[in-house]
C-alpha positions, -999 to +999 in steps of 0.1 A: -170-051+219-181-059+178-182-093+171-160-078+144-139-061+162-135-095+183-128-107+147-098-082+138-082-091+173-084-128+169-067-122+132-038-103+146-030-122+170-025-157+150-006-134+120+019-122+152+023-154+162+026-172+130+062-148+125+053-131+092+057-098+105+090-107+113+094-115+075+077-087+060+096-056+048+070-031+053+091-003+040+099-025+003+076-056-009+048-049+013+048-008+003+046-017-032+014-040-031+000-007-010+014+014-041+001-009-065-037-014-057-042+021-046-032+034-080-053+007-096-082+018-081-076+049-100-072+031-130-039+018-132-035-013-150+008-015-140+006-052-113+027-054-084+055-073-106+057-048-128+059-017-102+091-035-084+110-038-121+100-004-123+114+013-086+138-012-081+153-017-117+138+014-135+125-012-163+098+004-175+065-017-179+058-026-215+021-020-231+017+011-195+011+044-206+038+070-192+007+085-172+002+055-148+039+043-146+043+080-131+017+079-110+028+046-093+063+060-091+048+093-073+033+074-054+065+056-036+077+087-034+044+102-014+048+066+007+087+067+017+081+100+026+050+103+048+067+071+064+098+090+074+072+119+093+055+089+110+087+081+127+085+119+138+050+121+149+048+159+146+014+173+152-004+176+115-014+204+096-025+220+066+007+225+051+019+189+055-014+174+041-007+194+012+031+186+004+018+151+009-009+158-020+020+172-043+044+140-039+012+119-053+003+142-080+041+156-088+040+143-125+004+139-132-011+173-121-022+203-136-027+237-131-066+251-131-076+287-142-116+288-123-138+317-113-129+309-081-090+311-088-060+294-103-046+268-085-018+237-091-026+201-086+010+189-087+019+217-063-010+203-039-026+235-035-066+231-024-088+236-049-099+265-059-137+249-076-164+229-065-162+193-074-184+161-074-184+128-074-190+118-110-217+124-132-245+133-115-226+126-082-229+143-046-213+175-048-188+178-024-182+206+003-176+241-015-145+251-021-146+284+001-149+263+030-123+238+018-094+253+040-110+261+074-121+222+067-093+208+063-074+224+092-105+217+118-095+183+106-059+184+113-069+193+149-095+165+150-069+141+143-043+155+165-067+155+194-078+119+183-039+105+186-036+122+214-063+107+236-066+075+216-060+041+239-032+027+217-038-010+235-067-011+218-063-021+183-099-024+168-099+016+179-070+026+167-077+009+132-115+024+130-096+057+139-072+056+107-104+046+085-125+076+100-094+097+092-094+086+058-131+090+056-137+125+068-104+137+047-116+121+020-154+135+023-141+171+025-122+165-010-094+189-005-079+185-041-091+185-071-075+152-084-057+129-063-080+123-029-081+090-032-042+078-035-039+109-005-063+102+021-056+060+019-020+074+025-031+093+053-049+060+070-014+043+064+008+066+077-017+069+109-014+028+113+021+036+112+025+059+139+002+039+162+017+005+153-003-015+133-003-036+101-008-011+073-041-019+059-046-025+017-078-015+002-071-039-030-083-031-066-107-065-061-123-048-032-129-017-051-165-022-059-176-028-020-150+000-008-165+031-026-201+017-020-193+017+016-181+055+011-210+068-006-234+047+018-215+063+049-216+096+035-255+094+027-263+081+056-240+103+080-228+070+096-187+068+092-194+033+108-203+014+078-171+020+060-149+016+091-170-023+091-162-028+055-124-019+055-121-038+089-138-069+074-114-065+041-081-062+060-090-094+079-098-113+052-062-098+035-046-107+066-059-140+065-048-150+033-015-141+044-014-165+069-021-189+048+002-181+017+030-178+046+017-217+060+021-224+022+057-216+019+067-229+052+049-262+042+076-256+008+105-254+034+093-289+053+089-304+021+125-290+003+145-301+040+123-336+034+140-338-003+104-342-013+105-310-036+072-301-054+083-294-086+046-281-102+049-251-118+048-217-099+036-184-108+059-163-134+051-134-110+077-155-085+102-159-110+103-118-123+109-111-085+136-131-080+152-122-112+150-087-097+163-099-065+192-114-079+202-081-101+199-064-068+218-091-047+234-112-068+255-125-035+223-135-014+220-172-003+185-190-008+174-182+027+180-145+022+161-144-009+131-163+009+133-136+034+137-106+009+105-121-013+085-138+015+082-167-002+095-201+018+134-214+008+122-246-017+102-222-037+134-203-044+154-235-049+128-247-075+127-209-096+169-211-094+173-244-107+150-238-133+170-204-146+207-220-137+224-227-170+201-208-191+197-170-178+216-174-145+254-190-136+268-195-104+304-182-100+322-194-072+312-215-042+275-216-029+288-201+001+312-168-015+302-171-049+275-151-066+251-153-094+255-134-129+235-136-157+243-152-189+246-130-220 
């Protein structure tokens, strides 16, 4: 076994056992930082913050263009709905690939008039032109050979799944980045490859159990090296290395923001509360929480933001009396926001 695969292994096992994924609601808070750095790899400047005002609240993110505040909200949709098919686990083909291509460019796609046909993005039909990667980029595989691609693909995978040992996580993880990869290389779509085929390598994880992976905007840089490098050289390894070493390093600072907030909850049940100041990004959440639940106890919110107990307690009792009021007992009261 890989000394980084060894690595992946070891990282799993201390996030399963340290309880976050018990915490973690990958379906809400955890699908929106997915949502949030694959769009800003594409240029999206809307933060994770500002993405939960939007789906939750429909508060629209000030000084966002319309464009990337729609592609973000397409987005979710694509995610909530290729994570109700994992739960399925119907063989894939052609036709689903592509209704998963039109959820992510719904709003933002166009239709094309080429020699080689008219075709429309936001419908997820293939591509009907030949395409490459930037300026003087690596053009990709032509687009007459696009849809026998793609469906020798969708058997690939199936066939993968199928015979896939599912104990083994390191393989199962390298097989939902070579998905993405090979996808990815054949370009199916004009626009929208990208958000698609790291949707792809999420609903994958999904179906064989894992810890959806995030390729974050930070990473962005060493992730499309790593792409080009593995298609130059014909070696799908080097990516898989790179997106393993990235979501242990993401896991790993998990662990420790969750040991943070626990360390809050020792210190809060200690009455030795550390007042310092905390993020605003905690305190727009909450406020969000609270529109949403306005009956939830501290505890519940903790659990709803991951964050530990006393770093709720702190953000409250610094909005009570000026944005926030409590009406009614701690226990069967509720919070409502002052005019």
């Amino acid at each position: 076994m890989k000394e980084i695969d060894k690595k992946l292994i070891e990282t799993i096992s201390r996030y399963t056992a340290s309880g976050i994924d018990q915490q973690v609601d990958y379906e809400k808070f955890y699908l929106y930082s997915l949502i949030t750095h694959s769009t800003a790899i594409e240029g999206s400047t809307v933060t994770e913050v500002e993405n939960q005002l939007l789906f939750d609240e429909g508060i629209a993110a000030k000084g966002r263009s319309l464009n990337e505040q729609m592609m973000n909200v397409d987005l979710k949709n694509a995610y909530f709905y290729g994570f109700e098919w994992a739960k399925i686990g119907q063989p894939y083909t052609v036709e689903f690939l592509c209704e998963l291509s039109a959820k992510v460019m719904r709003r933002t796609g166009s239709e094309y008039s080429t020699m080689g046909g008219s075709f429309d993005s936001s419908k997820g039909e293939l591509r009907q032109c030949n395409v490459s990667a930037g300026i003087g980029g690596r053009s990709y595989l032509a687009f007459q050979k696009v849809p026998k691609a793609t469906a020798d693909f969708c058997d690939w995978l199936n066939g993968e799944l199928a015979s896939v040992d599912r104990s083994d996580i390191a393989a199962c993880y390298r097989l939902s980045f070579e998905a993405h990869f090979r996808l990815v290389t054949i370009h199916p779509w004009v626009d929208g490859n990208g958000r698609t085929t790291r949707l792809l390598m999420n609903i994958v994880q999904r179906q064989l159990g894992l810890i959806p992976s995030i390729v974050t905007k930070e990473a962005k840089g060493e992730y499309i090296q790593a792409l080009i490098d593995s298609r130059e050289q014909e070696d799908s390894t080097i990516v898989q290395n790179v997106m393993l070493t990235q979501h242990i390093t993401n896991l790993e600072n998990r662990i420790l923001q969750y040991q943070q907030s626990m360390n809050d909850t020792v210190k809060e049940d200690g009455d030795t509360v550390n007042d310092t100041a905390t993020p605003k990004d905690t305190t727009t959440r909450l406020i969000a929480a609270i529109k949403e639940h306005p009956e939830y106890t501290y505890d519940e919110y903790a659990k709803l933001l991951n964050i530990g107990r006393a770093t709720v307690a702190r953000h409250i009792k610094k909005l009570n009396g000026t944005v926030i009021q409590r009406i009614g007992s701690d226990k069967d009261g509720y919070w409502k926001f002052i005019e």
